[in-house]
N, C-alpha and C positions, 0 to 999 in steps of 0.2 A: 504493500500500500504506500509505504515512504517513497520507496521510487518511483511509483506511478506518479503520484502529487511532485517529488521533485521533476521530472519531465516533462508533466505538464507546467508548470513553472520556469521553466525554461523557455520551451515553446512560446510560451505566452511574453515573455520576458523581450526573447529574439522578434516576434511578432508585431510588439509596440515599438520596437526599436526601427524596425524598418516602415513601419506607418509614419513614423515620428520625423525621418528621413526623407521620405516622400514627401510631411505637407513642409519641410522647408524647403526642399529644389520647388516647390509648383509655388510658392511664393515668393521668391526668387525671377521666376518667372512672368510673374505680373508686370506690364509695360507701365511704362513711365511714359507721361508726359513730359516734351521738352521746352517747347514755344509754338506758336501757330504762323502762320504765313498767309498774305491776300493770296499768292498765285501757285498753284501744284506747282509751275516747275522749279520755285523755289526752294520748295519743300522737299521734293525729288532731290533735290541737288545737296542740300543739305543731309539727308538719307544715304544718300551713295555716301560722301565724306565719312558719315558713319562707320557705315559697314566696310567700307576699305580698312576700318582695323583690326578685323578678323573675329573678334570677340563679343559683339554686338550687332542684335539683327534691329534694324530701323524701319519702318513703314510710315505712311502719312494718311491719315482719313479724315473726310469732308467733313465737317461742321456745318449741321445745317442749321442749328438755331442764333449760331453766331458767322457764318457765312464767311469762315475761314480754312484753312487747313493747318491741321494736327498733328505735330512729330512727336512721333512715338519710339520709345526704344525700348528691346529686351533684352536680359542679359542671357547667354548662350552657356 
């Protein structure tokens, strides 16, 4: 019975330990805002400069209640 309950104890131990891992990479994850820009190709361009460092992925999405565009960065 001790070693059952120890093993399950473990399991359970290792189990939380890689949950716990997980919600910090997927938070981590979460994009950042950087600034907004009137014209996508400015935004673009600043996006590329980004991501030319290898470590960070960049995107830009449309603002439509404020009728700008949105940089956004993730970390990788």
């Amino acid at each position: 019975m001790k070693k059952t309950l120890g093993r399950l104890s473990a399991v359970t131990i290792i189990a939380g330990s890689l949950l716990g891992l997980a919600a910090g990479t997927a938070s981590a994850g979460n994009p950042q805002y950087i600034r907004s820009y009137q014209w996508q190709a400015d935004c673009e361009r600043a996006a590329d400069e980004i991501r030319s460092g290898g470590d960070l992925a960049a995107y830009c999405r449309w603002d439509q209640g404020h009728t700008e565009w949105d940089l956004y960065v993730l970390s990788l």
